[in-house]
C-alpha positions as a Markdown table, in Angstrom:
| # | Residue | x | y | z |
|---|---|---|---|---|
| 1 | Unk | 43.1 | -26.6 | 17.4 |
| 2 | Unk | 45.1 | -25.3 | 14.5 |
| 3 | Unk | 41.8 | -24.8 | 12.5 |
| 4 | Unk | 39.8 | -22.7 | 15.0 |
| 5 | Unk | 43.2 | -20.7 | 15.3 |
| 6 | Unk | 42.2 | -20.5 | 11.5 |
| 7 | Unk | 39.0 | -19.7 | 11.6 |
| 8 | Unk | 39.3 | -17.2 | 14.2 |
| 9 | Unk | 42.0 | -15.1 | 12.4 |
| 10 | Unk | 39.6 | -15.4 | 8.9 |
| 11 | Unk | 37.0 | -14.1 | 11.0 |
| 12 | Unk | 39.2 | -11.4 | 12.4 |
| 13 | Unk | 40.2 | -9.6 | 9.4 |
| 14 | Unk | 38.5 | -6.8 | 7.5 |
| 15 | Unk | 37.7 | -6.7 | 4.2 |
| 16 | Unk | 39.6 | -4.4 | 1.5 |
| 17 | Unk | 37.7 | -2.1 | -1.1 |
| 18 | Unk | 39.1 | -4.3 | -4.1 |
| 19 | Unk | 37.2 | -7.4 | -2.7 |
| 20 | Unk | 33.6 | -7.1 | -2.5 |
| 21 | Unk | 32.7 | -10.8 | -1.9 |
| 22 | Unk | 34.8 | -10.9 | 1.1 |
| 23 | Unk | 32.4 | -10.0 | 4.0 |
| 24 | Unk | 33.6 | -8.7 | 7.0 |
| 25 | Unk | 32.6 | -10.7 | 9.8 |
| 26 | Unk | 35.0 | -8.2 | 11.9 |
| 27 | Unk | 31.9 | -6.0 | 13.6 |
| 28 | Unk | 28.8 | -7.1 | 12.4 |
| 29 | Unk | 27.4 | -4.0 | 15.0 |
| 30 | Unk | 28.8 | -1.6 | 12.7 |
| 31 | Unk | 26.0 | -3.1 | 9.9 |
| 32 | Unk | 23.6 | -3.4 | 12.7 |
| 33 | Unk | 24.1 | 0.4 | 13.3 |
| 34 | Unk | 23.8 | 1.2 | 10.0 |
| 35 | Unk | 20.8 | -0.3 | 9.1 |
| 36 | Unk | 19.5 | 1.1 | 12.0 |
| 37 | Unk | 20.1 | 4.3 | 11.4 |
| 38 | Unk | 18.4 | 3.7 | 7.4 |
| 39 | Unk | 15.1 | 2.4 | 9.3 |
| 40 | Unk | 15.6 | 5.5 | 11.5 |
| 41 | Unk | 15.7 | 8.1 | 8.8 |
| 42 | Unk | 12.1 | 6.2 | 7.5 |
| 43 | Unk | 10.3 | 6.6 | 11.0 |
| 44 | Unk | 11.3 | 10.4 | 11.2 |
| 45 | Unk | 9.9 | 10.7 | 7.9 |
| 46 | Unk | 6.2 | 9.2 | 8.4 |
| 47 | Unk | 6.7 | 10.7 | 12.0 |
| 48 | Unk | 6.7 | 13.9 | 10.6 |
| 49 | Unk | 4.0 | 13.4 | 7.8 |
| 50 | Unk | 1.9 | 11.8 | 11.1 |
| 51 | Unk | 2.6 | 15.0 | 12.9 |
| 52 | Unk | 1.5 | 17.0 | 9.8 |
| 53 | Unk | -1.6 | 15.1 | 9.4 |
| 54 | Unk | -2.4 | 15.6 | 13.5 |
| 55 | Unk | -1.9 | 19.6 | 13.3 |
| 56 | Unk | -4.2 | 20.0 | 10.5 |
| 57 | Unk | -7.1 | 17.7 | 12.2 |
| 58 | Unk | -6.6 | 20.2 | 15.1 |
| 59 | Unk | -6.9 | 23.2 | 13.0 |
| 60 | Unk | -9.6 | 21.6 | 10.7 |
| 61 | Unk | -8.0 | 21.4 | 6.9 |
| 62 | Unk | -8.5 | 19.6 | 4.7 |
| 63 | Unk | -5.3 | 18.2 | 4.5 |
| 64 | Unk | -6.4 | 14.3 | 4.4 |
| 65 | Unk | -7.1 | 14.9 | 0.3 |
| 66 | Unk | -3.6 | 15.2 | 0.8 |
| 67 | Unk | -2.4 | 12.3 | 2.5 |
| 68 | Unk | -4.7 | 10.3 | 0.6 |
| 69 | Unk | -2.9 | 11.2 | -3.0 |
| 70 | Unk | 0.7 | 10.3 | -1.5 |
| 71 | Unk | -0.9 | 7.1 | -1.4 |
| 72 | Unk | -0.6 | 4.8 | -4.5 |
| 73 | Unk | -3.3 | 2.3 | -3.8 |
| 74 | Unk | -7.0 | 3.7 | -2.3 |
| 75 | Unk | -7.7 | 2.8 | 1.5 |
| 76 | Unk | -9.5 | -0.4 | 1.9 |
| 77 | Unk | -12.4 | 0.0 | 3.7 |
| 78 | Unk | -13.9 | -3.3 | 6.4 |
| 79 | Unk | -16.1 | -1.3 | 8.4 |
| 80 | Unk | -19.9 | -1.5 | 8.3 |
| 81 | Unk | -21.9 | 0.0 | 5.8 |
| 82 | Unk | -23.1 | 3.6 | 6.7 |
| 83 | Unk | -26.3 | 4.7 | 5.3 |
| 84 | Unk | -26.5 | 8.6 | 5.6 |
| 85 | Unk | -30.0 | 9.1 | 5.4 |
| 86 | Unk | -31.1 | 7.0 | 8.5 |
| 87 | Unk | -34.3 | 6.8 | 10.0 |
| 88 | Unk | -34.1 | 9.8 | 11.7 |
| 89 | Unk | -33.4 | 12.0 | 8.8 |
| 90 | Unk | -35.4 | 10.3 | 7.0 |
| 91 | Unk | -38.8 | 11.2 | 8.9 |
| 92 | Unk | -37.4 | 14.5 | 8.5 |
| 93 | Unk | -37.6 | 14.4 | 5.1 |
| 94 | Unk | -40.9 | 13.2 | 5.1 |
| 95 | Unk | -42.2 | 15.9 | 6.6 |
| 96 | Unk | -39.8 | 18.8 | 4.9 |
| 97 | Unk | -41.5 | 21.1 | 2.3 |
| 98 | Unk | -39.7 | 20.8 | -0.5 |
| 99 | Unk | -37.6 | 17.6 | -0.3 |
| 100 | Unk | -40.6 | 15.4 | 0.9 |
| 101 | Unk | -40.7 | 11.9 | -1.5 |
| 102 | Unk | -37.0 | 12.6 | -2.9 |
| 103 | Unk | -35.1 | 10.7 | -0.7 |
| 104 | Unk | -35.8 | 7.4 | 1.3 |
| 105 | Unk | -34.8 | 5.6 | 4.6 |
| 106 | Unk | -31.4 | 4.3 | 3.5 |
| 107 | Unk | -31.4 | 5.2 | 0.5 |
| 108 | Unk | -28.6 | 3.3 | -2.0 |
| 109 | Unk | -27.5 | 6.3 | -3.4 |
| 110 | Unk | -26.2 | 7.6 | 0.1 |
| 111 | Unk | -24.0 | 5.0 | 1.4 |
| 112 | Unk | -20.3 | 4.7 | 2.3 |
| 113 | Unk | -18.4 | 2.2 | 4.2 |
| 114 | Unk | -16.3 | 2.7 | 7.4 |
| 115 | Unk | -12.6 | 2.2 | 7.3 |
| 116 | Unk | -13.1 | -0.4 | 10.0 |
| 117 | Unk | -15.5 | -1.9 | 12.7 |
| 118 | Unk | -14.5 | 0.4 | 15.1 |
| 119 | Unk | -15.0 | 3.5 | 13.3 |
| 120 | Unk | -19.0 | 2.6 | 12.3 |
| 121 | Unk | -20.3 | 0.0 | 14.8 |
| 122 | Unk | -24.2 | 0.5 | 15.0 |
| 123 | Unk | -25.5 | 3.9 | 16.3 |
| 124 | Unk | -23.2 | 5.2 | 18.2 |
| 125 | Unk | -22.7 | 9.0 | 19.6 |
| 126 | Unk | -21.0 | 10.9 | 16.6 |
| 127 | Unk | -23.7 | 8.7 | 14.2 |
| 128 | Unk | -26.8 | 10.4 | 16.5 |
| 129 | Unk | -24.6 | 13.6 | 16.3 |
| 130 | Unk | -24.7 | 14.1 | 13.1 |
| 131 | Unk | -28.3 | 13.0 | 12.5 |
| 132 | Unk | -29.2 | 15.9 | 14.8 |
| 133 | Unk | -27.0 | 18.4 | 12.7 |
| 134 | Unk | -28.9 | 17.5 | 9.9 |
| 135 | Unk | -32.3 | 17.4 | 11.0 |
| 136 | Unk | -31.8 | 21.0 | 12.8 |
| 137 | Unk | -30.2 | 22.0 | 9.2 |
| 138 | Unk | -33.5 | 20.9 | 7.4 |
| 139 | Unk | -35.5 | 22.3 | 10.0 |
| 140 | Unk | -33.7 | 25.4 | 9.5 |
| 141 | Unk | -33.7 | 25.2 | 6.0 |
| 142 | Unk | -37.4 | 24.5 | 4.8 |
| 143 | Unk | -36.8 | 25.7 | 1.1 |
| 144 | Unk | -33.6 | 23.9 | 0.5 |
| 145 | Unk | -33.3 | 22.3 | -2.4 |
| 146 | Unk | -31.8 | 18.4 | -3.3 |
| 147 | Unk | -28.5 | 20.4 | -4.5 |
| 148 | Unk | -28.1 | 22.6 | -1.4 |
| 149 | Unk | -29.6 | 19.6 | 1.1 |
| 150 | Unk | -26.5 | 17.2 | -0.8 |
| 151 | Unk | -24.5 | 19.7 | -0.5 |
| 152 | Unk | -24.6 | 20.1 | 3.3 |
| 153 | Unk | -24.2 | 16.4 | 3.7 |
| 154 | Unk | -20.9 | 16.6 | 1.5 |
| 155 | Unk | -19.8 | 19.4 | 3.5 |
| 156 | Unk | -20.1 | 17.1 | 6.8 |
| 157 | Unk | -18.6 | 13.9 | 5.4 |
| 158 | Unk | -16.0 | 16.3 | 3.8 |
| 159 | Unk | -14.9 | 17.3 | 7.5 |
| 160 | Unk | -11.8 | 15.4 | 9.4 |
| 161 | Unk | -13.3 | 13.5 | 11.8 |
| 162 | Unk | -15.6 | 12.0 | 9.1 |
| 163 | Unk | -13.0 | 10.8 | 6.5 |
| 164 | Unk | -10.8 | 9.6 | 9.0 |
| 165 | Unk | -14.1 | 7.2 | 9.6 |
| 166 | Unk | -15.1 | 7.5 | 6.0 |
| 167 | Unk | -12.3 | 8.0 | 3.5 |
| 168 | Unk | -14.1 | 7.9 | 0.5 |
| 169 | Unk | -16.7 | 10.3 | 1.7 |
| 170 | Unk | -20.1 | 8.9 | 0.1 |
């Protein structure tokens, strides 16, 4: 009995400046709240970087450059490789007056990968979206030449939407 007495006073005790390795076991909330409110101060920070990074999707910038030099290792992409020039453009291209023979069905030099499965997963909506943007382009543009034609396609994989799928662009 006289040792739980003991160990309950010991317990019951704060610690003084002078003595750092005495711990106190007083009101071990107080640390809770404290290291709460540290892991707090974190959150509002990415928080507000995510909020940041939201706004300017909205407004269209180009503020993912951005983002991606605060990081200090490059994203690692899993998704499925995209080949730009699919089949679609590519019959285009065949048929285009001053680009026919320069480029081919996916061709190796125009390929990027998806930061995940569920941002590239076979042909979906925004994949036959953008092939129609390009074809339209090229149909539009009969004279273009390779530097204006990669140009375009730079422009597009440059935008938002695509480098939140693609971060390293192609």
């Amino acid at each position: 009995m006289f040792a739980s007495l003991l160990v309950l006073l010991l317990t019951q005790l704060p610690s003084t400046p002078n003595e750092p390795s005495v711990e106190c076991l007083c009101d071990p909330e107080a640390r809770v709240v404290d290291a709460t409110m540290e892991v707090m101060k974190y959150v509002e920070q990415f928080s507000a970087r995510n909020s940041e990074v939201e706004k300017a999707i909205r407004k269209g910038d180009d503020i993912l450059q951005d983002v991606a030099s605060d990081c200090s290792e490059p994203i690692q992409c899993t998704g499925q490789l995209h080949h730009i020039i699919s089949r679609l453009i590519a019959k285009a291209l065949a048929t285009h007056r001053t680009l026919k023979g320069q480029y081919k069905e996916r061709d190796p030099r125009f390929v990027s990968r998806a930061v995940d499965e569920k941002a590239h997963c076979g042909y979906q909506q925004w994949h036959r979206d953008v092939d129609a943007e390009v074809v339209e382009w090229l149909k539009r543009n009969r004279d273009a030449t390779t530097k204006e034609f990669e140009a375009h396609l730079r422009e597009i994989y440059n935008r938002p939407d695509m480098l939140a799928r693609f971060p390293h662009g192609f």
